[in-house]
C-alpha positions, 0 to 999 in steps of 0.5 A: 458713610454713604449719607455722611458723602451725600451730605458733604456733597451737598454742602460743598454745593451749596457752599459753591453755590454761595461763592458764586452768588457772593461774586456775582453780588460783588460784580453787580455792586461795582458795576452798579456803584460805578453807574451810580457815582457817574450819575451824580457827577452828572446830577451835580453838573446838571444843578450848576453843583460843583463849586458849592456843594460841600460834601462829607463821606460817600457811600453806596448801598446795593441793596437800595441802590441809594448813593448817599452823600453825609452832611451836604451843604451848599453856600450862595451868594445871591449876587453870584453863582460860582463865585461869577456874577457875569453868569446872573448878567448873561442869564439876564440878558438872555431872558430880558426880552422875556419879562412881559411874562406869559399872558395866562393869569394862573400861571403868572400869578402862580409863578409870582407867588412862588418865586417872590415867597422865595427870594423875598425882599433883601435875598442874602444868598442860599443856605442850605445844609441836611444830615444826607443826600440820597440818589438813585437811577435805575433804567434810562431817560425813556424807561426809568426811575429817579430818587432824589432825597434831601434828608434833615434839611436845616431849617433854623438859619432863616436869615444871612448876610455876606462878606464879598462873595463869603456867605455869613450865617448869624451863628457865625457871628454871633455877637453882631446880633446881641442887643447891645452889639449896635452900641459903640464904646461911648454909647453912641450908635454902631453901624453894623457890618453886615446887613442880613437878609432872607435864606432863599433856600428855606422860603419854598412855599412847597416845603411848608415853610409857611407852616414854620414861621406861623408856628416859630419851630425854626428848629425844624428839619425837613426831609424831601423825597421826591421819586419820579418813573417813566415807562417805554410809552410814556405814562408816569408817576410823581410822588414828592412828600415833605415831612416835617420833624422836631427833635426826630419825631415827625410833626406833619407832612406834605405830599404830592402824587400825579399820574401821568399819560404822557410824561417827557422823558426823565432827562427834559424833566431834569433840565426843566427842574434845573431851570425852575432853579435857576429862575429862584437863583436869577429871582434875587438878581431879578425878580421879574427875570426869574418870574420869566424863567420860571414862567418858560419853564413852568409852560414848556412842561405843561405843554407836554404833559397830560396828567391823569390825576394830582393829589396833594394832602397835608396832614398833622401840624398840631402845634399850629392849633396851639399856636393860634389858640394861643393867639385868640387868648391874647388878641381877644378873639380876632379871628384866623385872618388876623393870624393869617396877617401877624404870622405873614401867610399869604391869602393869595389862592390859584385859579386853577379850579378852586375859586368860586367853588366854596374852596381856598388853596392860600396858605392861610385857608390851607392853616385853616383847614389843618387847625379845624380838621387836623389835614387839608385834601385836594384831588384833580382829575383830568382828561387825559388826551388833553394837555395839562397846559389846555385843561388849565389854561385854555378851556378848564376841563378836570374834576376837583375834589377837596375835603 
């Protein structure tokens, strides 16, 4: 009887104990639901979000502190954000007397390529749509971590139009884009009611946009997973990895790490981003006001950072290889710049290190690379009690490492 007693005591015990626990993980969810809705009110008013953003179901995880956001998707005019182009004139004027750019080559070649492989010629607007958004933010601006993750971003709408301020997908109206959609009713020529132009939001030459067009797997979803974390005094650590998938299976990646010694707190880190994406949105508008901005921006950032190491790979992509074999099949035998020059990658190459060391970072040596040996490896280090805006710009002081 005694150790049938021992025995119930010590089940109503633990049986107590699980209550308890099981409350307190009830309370901590709320609290830490509540924390992290507020924070992406607070991510969608930051990013200029809550007029554009459709969203489907939201829900939260305690256990990975993820707040997820179903089937997300975004719809921009380029001519107008919000639905207000006076906002893309007041930008404009702002940052008008901004348009000479920065005097340091790098950077402003750098800022040229980026934004122009974006916004391109004719920029129709921003689409963007993914199977989930996931955020987490643990800890505070000083002390912290923040996830951003863009999972299954659609890459196949390549090309959009408008109808005032409605944006207009070419699966919207498909039969303006059949073959005889342009001839009228008496053979005669029809003038078509939209004109299309390029989808800023999957043109970024950090995704590997690049890499889609070279091989034409417009089919592909993209994940981004971008994490950023910063200590009490400072140092921290980036990590922004892009991977590439086709029918779910991954087919390459992109990833991005750097160490910091001195990184500005999480909140001027996430105005900067907002800037940077301002510039892309203004570049449609302006392209050399959105060249400034992004400029500004890019320097600001530099000026107050000091990075240790940055390491960027990418890996996988074997159907370029394919591609471009099939390419010399046709073309009898013209060599990688030719494919380079049909598929529209750019040769142009920063100077932050890589020129006149027997290495190219250009998109078409980055395809190189990725058809020879299957990856493409770069590897800075820096001084870490100069800024990163010195060791570029100033006087070149780091090591590069490249495969």
């Amino acid at each position: 009887m005694n150790i049938l007693k021992s025995r119930k005591t010590q089940w109503l015990c633990a049986f107590s104990m699980l209550l308890v626990a099981g409350a307190s993980i009830v309370m901590i969810s709320s609290n830490s639901e509540k924390k992290a809705q507020a924070y992406y009110e607070d991510f969608k008013e930051r990013f200029f979000l809550q007029d554009v953003l459709s969203e489907g179901d939201i829900s939260y995880s305690v256990f990975s502190g993820n707040l997820t956001v179903e089937n997300p998707e975004i719809r921009l005019v380029a001519a107008q954000t919000n639905g207000a182009e006076q906002f893309l004139r007041g930008i404009y004027g702002l940052f008008a007397s901004s348009q000479a750019g920065t005097t340091e080559e790098g950077l402003a070649g750098w800022v040229k390529y980026q934004v122009g492989s974006t916004t391109g010629r004719g920029a129709a607007g921003a689409y963007i749509h993914a199977d989930a958004l996931k955020l987490s933010h643990d800890g505070d601006s000083k002390s912290g971590e923040i996830r951003v993750q863009l999972l299954g971003m659609d890459q196949a709408n390549q090309y959009l139009s408008h109808k005032g301020a409605e944006l207009v997908l070419a699966s919207d109206v498909i039969d303006e884009i059949q073959p005889r959609a342009e001839i009228g009713p008496n053979n005669e020529v029809a003038k078509s009611n939209y004109s299309w132009g390029a989808n800023m939001a999957v043109r970024s030459p950090a995704t590997g946009s690049f890499l889609i067009a070279a091989t034409g797997a417009f089919g592909t979803k993209v994940d981004l997973d971008l994490t950023i974390s910063r200590s009490d005094d400072g140092e921290g650590f980036m990590k922004f990895v892009v991977t590439h998938r086709n029918d779910g299976s991954e087919v390459g990646r992109i990833v991005r790490e750097a160490q910091f010694a001195a990184l500005p707190e999480l909140d001027a880190l996430q105005d900067m981003l907002k800037t940077s994406l301002t510039a892309f949105i203004v570049g449609a508008y302006n392209t050399s006001t959105g060249q400034a901005i992004l400029a500004d921006a890019v320097s600001g950032f530099a000026r107050k950072t000091k990075v240790e190491s940055y390491d960027l790979m990418y890996e996988g992509f074997g159907s370029l290889k394919k591609q471009y074999s099939e390419f010399e099949d046709a073309n009898r035998k013209l060599q990688l710049p030719a494919f380079c020059d049909q598929t529209g990658m750019s040769g142009w190459q920063s100077n932050f290190g890589a020129k006149g060391k027997g290495h190219s970072d250009s998109e078409c040596e980055i395809v190189s690379k990725l058809v020879k040996s299957g990856s493409f490896k770069e590897s800075y280090t820096f001084q870490p009690e100069k800024t990163l805006f010195a060791s570029l710009f100033v006087s070149t002081s780091y090591k590069l490492n490249f495969n």
